[in-house]
PDB file of N, CA, C, O and CB in Angstrom:
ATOM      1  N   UNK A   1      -4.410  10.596   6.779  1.00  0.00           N
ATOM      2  CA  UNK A   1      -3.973  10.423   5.412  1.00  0.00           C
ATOM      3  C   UNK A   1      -3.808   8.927   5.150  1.00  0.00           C
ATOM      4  O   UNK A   1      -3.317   8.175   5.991  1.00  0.00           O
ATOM      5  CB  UNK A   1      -2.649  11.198   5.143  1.00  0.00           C
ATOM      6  N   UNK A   2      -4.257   8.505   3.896  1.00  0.00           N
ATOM      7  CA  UNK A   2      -3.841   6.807   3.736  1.00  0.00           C
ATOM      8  C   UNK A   2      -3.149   6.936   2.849  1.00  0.00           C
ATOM      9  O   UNK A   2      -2.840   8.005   2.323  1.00  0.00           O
ATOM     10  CB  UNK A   2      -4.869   5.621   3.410  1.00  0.00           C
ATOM     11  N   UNK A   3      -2.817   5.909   2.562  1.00  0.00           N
ATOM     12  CA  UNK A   3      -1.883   5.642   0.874  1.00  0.00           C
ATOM     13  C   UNK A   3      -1.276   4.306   0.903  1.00  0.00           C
ATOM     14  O   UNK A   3      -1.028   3.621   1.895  1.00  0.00           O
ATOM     15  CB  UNK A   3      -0.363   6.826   0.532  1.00  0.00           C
ATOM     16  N   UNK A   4      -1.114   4.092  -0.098  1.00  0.00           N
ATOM     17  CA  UNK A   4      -0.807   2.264  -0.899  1.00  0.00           C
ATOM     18  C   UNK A   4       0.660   2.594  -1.422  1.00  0.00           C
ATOM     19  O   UNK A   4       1.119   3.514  -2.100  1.00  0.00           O
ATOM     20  CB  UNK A   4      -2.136   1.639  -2.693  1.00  0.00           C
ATOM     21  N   UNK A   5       1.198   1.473  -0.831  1.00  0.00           N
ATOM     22  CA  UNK A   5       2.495   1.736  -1.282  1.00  0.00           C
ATOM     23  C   UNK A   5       2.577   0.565  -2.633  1.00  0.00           C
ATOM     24  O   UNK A   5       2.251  -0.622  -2.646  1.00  0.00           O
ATOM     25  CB  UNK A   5       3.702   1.521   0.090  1.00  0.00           C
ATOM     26  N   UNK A   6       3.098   1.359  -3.625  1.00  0.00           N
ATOM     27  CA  UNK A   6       2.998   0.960  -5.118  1.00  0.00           C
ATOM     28  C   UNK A   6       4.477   0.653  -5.554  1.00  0.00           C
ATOM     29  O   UNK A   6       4.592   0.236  -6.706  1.00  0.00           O
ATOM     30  CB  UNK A   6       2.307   2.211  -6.092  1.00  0.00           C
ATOM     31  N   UNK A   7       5.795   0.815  -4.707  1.00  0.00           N
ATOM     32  CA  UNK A   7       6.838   0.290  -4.765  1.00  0.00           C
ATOM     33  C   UNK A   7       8.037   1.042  -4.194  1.00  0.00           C
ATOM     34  O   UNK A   7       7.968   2.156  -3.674  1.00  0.00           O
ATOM     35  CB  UNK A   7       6.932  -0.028  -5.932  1.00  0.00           C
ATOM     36  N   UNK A   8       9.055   0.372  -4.334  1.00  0.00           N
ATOM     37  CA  UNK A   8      10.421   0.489  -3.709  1.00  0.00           C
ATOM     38  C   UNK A   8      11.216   1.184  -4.338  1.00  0.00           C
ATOM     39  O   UNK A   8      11.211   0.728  -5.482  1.00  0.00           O
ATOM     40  CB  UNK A   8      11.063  -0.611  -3.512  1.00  0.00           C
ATOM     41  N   UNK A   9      11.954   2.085  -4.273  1.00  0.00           N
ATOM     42  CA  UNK A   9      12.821   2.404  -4.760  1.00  0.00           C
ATOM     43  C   UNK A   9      14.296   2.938  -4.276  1.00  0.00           C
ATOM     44  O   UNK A   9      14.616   4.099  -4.529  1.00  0.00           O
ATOM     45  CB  UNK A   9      12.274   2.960  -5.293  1.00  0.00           C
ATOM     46  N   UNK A  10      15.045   2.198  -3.685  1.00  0.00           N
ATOM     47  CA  UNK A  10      16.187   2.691  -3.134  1.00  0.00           C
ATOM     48  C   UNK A  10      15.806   2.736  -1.639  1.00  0.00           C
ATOM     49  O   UNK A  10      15.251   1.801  -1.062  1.00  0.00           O
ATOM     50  CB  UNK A  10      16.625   4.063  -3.769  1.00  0.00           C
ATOM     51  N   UNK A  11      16.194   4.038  -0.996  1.00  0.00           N
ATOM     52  CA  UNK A  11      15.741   4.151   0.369  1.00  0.00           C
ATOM     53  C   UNK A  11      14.043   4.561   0.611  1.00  0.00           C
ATOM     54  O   UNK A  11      13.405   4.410   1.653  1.00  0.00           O
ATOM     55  CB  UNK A  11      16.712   5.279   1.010  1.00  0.00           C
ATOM     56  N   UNK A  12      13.541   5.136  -0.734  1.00  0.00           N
ATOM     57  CA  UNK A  12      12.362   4.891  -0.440  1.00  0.00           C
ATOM     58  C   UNK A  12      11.139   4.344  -0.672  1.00  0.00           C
ATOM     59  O   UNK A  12      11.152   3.642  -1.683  1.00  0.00           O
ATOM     60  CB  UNK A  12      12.228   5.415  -0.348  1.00  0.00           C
ATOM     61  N   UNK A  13       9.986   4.402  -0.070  1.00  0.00           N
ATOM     62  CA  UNK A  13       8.522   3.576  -0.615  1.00  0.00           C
ATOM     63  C   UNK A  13       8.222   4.997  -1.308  1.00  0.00           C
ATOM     64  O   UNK A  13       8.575   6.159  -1.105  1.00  0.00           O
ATOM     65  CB  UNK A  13       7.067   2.834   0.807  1.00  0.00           C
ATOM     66  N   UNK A  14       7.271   4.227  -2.362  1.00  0.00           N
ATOM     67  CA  UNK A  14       6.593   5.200  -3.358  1.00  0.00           C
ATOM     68  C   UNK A  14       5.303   4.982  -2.970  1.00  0.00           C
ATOM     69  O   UNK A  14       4.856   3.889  -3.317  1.00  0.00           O
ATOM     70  CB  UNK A  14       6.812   4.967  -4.951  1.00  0.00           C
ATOM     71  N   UNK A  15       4.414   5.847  -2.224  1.00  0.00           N
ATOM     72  CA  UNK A  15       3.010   5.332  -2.177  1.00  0.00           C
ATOM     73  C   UNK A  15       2.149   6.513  -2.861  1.00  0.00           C
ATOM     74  O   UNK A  15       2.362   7.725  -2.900  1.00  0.00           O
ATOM     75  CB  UNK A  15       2.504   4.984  -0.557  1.00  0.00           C
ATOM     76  N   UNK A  16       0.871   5.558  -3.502  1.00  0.00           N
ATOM     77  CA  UNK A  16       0.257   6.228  -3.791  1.00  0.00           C
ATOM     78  C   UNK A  16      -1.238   6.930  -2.975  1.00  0.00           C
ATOM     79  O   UNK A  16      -2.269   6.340  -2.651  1.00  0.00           O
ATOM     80  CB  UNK A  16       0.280   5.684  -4.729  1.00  0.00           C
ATOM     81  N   UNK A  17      -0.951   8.074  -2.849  1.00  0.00           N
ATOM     82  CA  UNK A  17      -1.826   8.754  -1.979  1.00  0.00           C
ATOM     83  C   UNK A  17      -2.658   9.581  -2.713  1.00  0.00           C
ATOM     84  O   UNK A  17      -2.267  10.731  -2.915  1.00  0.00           O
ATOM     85  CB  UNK A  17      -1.164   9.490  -0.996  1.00  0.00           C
ATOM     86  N   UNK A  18      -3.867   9.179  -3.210  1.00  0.00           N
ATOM     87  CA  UNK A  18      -5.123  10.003  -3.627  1.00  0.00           C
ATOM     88  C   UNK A  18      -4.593  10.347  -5.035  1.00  0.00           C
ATOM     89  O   UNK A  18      -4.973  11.334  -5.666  1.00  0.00           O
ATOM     90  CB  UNK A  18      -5.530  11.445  -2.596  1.00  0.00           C
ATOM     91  N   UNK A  19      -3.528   9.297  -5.552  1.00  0.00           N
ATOM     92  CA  UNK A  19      -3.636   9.467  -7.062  1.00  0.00           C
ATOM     93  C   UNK A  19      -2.453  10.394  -7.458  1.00  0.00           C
ATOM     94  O   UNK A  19      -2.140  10.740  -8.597  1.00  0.00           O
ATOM     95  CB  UNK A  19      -5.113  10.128  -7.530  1.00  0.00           C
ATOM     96  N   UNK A  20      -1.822  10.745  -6.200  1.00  0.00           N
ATOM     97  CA  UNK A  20      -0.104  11.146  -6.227  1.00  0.00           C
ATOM     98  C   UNK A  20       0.583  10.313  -6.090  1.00  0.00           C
ATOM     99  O   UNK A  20       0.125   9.359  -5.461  1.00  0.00           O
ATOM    100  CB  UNK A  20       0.481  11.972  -5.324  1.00  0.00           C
ATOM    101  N   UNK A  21       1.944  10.220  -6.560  1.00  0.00           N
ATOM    102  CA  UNK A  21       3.072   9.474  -5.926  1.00  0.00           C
ATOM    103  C   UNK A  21       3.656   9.893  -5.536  1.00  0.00           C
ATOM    104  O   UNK A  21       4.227  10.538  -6.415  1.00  0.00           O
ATOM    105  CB  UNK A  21       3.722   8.865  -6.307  1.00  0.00           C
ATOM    106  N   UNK A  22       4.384  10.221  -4.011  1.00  0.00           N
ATOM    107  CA  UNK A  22       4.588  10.292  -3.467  1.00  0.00           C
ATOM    108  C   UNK A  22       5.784   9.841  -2.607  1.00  0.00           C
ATOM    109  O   UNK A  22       5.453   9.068  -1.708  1.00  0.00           O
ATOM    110  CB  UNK A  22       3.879  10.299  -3.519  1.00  0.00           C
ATOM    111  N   UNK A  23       7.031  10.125  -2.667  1.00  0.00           N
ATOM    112  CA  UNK A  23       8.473   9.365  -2.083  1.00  0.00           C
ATOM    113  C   UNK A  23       8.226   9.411  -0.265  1.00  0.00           C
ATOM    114  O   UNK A  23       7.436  10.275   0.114  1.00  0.00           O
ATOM    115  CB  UNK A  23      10.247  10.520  -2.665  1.00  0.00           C
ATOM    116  N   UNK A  24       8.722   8.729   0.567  1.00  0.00           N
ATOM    117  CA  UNK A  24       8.128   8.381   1.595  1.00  0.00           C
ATOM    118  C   UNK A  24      10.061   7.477   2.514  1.00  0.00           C
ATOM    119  O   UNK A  24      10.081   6.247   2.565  1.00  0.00           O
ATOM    120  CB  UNK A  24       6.391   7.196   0.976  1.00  0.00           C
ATOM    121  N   UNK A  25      10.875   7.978   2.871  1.00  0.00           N
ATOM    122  CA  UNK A  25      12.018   6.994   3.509  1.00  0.00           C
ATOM    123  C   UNK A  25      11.421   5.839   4.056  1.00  0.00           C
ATOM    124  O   UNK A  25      10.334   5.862   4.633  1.00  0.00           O
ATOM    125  CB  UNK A  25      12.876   7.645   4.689  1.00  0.00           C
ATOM    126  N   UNK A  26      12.160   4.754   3.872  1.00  0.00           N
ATOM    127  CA  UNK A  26      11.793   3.696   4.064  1.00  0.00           C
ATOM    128  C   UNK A  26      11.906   3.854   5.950  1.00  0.00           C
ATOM    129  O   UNK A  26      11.130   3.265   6.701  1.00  0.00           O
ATOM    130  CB  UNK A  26      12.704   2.593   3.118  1.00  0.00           C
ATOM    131  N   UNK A  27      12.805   4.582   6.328  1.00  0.00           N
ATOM    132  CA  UNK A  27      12.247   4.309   7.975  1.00  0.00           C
ATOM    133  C   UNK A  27      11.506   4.665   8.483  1.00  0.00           C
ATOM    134  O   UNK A  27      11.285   4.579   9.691  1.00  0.00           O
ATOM    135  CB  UNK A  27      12.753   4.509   8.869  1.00  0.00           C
ATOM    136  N   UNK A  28      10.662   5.386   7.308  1.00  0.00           N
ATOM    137  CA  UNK A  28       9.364   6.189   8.170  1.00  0.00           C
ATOM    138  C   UNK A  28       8.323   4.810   7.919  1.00  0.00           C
ATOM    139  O   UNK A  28       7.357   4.903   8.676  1.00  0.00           O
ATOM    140  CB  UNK A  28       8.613   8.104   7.264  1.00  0.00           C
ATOM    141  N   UNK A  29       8.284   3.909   7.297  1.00  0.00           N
ATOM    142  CA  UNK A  29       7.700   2.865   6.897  1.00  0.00           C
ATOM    143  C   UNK A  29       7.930   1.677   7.759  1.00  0.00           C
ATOM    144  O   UNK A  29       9.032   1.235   8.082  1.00  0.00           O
ATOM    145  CB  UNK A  29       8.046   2.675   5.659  1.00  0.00           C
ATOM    146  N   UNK A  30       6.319   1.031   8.226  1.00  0.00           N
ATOM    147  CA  UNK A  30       6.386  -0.052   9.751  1.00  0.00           C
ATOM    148  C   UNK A  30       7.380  -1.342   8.872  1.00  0.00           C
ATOM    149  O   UNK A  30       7.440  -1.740   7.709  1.00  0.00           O
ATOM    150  CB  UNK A  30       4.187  -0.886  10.516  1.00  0.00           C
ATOM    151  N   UNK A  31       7.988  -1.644  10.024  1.00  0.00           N
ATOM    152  CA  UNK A  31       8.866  -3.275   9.533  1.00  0.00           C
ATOM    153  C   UNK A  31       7.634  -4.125   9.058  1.00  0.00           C
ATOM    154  O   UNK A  31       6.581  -4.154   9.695  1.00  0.00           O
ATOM    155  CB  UNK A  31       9.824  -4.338  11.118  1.00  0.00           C
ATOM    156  N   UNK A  32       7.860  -4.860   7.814  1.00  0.00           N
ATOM    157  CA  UNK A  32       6.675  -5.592   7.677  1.00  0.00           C
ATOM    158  C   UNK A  32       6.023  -5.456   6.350  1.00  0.00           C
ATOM    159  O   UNK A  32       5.594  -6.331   5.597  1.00  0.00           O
ATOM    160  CB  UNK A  32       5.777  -5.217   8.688  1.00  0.00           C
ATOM    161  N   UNK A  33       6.048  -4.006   6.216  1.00  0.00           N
ATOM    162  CA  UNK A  33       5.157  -3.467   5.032  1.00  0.00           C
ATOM    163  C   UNK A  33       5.666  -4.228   3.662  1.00  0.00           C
ATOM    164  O   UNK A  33       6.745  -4.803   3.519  1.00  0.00           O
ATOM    165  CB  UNK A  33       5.330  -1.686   4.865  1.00  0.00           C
ATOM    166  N   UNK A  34       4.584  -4.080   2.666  1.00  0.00           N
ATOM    167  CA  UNK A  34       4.808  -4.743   1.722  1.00  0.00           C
ATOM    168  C   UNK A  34       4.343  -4.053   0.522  1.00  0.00           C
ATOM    169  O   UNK A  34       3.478  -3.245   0.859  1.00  0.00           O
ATOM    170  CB  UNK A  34       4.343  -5.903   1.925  1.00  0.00           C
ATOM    171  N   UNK A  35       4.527  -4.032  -0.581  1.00  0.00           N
ATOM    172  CA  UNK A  35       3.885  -3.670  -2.060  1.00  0.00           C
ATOM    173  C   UNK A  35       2.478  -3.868  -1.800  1.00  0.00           C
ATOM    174  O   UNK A  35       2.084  -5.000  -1.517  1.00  0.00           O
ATOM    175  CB  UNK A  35       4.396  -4.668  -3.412  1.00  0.00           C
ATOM    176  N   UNK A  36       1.602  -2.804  -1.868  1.00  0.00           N
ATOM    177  CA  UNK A  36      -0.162  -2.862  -2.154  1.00  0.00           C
ATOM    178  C   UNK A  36      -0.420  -3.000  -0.599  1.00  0.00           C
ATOM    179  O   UNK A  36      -1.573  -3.315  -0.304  1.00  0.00           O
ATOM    180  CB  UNK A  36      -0.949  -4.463  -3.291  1.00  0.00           C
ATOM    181  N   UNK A  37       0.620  -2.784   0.614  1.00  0.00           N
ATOM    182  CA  UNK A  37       0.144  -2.509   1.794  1.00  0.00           C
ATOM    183  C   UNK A  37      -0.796  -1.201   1.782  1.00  0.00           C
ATOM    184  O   UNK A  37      -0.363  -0.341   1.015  1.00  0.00           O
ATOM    185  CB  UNK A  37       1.283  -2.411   2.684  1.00  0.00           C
ATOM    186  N   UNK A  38      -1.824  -0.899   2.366  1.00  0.00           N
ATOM    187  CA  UNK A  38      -2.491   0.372   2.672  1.00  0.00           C
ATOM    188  C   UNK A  38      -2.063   0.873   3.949  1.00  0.00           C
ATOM    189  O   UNK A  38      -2.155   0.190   4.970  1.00  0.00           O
ATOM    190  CB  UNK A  38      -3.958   0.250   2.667  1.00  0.00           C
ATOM    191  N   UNK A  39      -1.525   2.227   3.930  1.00  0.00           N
ATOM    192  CA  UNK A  39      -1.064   2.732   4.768  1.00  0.00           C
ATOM    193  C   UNK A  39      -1.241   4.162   5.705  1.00  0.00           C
ATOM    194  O   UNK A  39      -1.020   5.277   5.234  1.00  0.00           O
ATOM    195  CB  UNK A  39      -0.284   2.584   4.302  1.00  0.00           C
ATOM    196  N   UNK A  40      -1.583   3.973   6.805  1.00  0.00           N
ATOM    197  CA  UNK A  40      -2.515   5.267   7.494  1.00  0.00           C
ATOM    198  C   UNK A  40      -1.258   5.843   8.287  1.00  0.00           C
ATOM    199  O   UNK A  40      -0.414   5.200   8.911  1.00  0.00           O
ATOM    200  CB  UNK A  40      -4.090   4.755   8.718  1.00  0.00           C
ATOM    201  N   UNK A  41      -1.362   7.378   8.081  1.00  0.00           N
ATOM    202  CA  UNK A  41      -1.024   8.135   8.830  1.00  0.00           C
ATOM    203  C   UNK A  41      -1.276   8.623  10.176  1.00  0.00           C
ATOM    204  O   UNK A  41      -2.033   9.593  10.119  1.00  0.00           O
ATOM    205  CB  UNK A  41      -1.076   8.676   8.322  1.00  0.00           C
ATOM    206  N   UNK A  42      -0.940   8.334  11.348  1.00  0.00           N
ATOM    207  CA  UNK A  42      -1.830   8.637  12.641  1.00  0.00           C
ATOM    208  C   UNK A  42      -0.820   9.469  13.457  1.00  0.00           C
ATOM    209  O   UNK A  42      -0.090   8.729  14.117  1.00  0.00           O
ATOM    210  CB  UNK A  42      -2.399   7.175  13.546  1.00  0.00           C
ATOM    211  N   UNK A  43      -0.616  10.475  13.577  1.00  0.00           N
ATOM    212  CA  UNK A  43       0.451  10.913  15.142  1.00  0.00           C
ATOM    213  C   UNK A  43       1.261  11.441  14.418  1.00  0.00           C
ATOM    214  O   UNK A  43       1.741  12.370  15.068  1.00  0.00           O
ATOM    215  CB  UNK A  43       1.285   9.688  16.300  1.00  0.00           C
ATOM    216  N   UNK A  44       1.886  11.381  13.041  1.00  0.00           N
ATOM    217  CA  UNK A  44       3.010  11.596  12.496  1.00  0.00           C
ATOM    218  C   UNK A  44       3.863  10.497  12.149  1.00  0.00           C
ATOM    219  O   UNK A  44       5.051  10.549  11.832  1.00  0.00           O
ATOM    220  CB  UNK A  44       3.579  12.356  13.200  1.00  0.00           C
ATOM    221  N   UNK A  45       2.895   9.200  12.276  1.00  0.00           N
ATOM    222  CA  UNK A  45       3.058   7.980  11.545  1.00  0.00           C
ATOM    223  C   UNK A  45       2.824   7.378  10.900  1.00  0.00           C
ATOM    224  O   UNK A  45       1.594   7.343  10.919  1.00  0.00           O
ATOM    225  CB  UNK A  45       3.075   7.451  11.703  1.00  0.00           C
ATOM    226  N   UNK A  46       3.405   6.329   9.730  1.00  0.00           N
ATOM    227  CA  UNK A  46       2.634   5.956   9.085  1.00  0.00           C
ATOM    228  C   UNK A  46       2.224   4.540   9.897  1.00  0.00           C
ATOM    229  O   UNK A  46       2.919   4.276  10.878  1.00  0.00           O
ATOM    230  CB  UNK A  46       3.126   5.991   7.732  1.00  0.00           C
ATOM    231  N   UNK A  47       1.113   3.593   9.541  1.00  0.00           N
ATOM    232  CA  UNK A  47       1.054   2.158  10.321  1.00  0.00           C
ATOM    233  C   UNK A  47       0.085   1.336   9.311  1.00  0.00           C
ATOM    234  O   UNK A  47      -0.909   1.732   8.701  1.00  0.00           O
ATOM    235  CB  UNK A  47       0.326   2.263  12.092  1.00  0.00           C
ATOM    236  N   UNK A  48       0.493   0.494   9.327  1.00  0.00           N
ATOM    237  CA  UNK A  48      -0.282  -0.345   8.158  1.00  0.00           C
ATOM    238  C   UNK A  48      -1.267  -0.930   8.673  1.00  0.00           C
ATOM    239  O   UNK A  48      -1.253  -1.669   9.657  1.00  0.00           O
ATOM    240  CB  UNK A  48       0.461  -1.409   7.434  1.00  0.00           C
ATOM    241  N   UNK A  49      -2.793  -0.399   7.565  1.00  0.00           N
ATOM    242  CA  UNK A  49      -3.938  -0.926   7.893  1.00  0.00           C
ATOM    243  C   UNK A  49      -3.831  -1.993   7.409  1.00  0.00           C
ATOM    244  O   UNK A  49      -3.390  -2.143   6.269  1.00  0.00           O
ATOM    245  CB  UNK A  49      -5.000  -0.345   7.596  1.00  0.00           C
ATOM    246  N   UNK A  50      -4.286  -3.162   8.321  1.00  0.00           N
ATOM    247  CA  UNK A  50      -3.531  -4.916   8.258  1.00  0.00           C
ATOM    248  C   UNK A  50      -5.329  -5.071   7.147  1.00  0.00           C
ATOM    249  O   UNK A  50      -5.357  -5.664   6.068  1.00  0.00           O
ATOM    250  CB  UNK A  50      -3.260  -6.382  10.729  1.00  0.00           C
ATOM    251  N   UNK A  51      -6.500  -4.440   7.742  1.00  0.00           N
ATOM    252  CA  UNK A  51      -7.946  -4.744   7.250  1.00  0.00           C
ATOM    253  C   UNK A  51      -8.251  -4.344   6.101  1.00  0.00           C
ATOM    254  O   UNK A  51      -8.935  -5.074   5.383  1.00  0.00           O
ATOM    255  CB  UNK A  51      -8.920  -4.251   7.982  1.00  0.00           C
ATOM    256  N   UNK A  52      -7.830  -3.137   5.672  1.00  0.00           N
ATOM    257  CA  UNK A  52      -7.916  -2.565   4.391  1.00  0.00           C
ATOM    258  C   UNK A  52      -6.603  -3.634   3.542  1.00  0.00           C
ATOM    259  O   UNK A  52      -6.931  -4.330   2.581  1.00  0.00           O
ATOM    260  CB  UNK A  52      -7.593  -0.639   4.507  1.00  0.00           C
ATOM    261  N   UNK A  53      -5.757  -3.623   3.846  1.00  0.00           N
ATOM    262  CA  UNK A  53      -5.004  -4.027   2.958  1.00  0.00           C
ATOM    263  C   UNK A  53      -5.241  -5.571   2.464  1.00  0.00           C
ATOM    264  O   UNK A  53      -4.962  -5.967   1.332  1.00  0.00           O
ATOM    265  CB  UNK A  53      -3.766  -3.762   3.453  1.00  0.00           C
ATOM    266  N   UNK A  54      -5.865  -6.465   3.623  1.00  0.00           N
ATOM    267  CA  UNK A  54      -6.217  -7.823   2.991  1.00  0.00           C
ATOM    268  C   UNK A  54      -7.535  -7.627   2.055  1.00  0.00           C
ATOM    269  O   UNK A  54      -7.655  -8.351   1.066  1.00  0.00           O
ATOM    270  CB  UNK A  54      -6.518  -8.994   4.221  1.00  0.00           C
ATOM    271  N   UNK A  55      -8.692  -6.485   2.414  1.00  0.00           N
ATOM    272  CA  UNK A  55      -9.523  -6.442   1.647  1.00  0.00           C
ATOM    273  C   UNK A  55      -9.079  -6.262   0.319  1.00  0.00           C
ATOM    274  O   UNK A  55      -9.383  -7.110  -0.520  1.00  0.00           O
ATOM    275  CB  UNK A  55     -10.282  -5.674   2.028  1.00  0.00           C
ATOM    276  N   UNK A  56      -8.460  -5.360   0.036  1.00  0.00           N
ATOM    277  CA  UNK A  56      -7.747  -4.399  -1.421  1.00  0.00           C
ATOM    278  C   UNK A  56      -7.182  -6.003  -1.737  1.00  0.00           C
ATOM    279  O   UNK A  56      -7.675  -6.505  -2.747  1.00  0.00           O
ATOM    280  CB  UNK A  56      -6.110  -2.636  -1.095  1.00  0.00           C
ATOM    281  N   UNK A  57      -6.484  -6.607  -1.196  1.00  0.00           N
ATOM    282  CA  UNK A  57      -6.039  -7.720  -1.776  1.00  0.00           C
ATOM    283  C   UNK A  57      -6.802  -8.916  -2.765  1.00  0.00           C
ATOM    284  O   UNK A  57      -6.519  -9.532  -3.793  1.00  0.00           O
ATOM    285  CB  UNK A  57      -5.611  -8.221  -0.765  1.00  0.00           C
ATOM    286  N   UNK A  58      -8.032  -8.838  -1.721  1.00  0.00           N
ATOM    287  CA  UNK A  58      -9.015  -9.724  -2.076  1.00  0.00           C
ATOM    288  C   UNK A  58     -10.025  -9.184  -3.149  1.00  0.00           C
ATOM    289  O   UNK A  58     -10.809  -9.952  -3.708  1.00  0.00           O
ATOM    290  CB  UNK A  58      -9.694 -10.114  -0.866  1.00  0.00           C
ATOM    291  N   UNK A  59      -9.998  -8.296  -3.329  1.00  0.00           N
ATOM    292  CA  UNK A  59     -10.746  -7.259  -4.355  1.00  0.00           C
ATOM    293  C   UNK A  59      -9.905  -7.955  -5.767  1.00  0.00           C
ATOM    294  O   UNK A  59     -10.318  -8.625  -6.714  1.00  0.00           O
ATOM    295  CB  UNK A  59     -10.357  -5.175  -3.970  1.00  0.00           C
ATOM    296  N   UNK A  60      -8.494  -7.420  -5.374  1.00  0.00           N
ATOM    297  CA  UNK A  60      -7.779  -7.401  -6.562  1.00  0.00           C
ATOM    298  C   UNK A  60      -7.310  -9.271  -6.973  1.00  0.00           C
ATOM    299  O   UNK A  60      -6.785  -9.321  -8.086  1.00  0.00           O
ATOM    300  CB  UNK A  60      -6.328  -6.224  -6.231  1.00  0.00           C
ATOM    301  N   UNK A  61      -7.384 -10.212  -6.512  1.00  0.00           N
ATOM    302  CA  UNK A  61      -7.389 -11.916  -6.847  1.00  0.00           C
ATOM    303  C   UNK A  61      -9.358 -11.698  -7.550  1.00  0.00           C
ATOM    304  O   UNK A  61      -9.506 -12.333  -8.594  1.00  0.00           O
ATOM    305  CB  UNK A  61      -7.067 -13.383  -4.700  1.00  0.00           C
ATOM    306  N   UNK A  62     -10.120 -11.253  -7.274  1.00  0.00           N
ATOM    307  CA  UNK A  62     -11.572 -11.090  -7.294  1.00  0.00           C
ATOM    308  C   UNK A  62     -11.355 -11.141  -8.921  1.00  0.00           C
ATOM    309  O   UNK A  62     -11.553 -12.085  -9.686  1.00  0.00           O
ATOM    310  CB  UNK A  62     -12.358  -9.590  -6.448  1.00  0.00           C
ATOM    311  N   UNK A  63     -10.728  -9.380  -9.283  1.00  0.00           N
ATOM    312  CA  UNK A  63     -10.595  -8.933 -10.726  1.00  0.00           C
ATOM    313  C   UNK A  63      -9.670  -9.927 -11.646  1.00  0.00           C
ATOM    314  O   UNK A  63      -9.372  -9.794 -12.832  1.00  0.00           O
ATOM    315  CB  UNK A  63      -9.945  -7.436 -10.730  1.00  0.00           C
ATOM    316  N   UNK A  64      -9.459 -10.534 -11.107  1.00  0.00           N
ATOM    317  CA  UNK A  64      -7.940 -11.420 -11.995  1.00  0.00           C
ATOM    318  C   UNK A  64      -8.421 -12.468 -12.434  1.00  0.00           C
ATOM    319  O   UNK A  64      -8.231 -12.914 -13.566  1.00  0.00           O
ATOM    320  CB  UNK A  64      -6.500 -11.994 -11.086  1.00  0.00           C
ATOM    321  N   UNK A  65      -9.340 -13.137 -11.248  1.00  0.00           N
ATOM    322  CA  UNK A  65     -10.038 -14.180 -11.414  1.00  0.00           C
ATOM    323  C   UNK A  65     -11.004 -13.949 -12.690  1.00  0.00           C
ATOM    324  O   UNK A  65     -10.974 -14.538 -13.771  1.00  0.00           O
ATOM    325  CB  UNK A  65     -10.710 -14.472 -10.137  1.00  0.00           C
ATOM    326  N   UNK A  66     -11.798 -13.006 -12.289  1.00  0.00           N
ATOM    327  CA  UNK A  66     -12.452 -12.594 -13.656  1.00  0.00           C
ATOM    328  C   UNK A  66     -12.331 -12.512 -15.063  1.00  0.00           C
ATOM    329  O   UNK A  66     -13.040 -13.038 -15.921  1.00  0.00           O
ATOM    330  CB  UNK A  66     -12.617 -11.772 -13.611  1.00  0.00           C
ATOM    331  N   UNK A  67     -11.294 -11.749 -15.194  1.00  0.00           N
ATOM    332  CA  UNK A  67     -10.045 -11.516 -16.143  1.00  0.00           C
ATOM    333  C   UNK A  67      -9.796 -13.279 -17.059  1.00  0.00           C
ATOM    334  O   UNK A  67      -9.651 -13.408 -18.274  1.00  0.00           O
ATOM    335  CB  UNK A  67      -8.371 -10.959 -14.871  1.00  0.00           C
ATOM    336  N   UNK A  68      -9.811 -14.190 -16.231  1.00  0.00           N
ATOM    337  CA  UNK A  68      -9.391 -15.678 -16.895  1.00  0.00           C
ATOM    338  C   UNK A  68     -10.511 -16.406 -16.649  1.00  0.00           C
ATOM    339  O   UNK A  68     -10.318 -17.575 -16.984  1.00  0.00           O
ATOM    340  CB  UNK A  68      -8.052 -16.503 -16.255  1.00  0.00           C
ATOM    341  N   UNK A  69     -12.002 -16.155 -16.046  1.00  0.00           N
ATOM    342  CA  UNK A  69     -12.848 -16.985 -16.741  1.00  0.00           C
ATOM    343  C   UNK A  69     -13.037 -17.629 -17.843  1.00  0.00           C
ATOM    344  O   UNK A  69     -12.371 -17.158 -18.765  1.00  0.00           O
ATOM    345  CB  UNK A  69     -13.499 -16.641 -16.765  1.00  0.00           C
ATOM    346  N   UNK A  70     -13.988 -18.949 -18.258  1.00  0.00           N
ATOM    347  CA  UNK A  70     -13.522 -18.993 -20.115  1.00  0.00           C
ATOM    348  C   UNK A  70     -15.637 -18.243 -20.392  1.00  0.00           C
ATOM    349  O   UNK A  70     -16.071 -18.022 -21.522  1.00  0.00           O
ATOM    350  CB  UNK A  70     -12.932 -21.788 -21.170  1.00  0.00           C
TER     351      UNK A  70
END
């Protein structure tokens, strides 16, 4: 299972998984994680894909950039 965590709320991350949101305790969540981390489920864990998530990053500075061309 993956999912993007789209924010904080109290004790938990809200990620979005396949277009659900999804409440998630923050201790089930790796130390570290961050807003727009991508996040894989493996074992009954979650662990943050470090590769997907800099890509998604770089995707999204890509669109922004775009966005303020003149």
């Amino acid at each position: 299972m993956k999912g993007v965590i789209d924010r904080w709320e109290g004790e938990y991350a809200v990620l979005d998984i396949q277009g659900k949101m999804e409440n998630v305790k923050k201790d089930q969540i790796p130390a570290g994680a961050r807003e727009g981390d991508v996040l894989l489920k493996q074992g009954g864990q979650w662990i943050i894909d470090r590769e997907s998530s800099e890509r998604r990053k770089e995707e999204i500075e890509h669109l922004a950039d775009e966005l303020w061309k003149d």
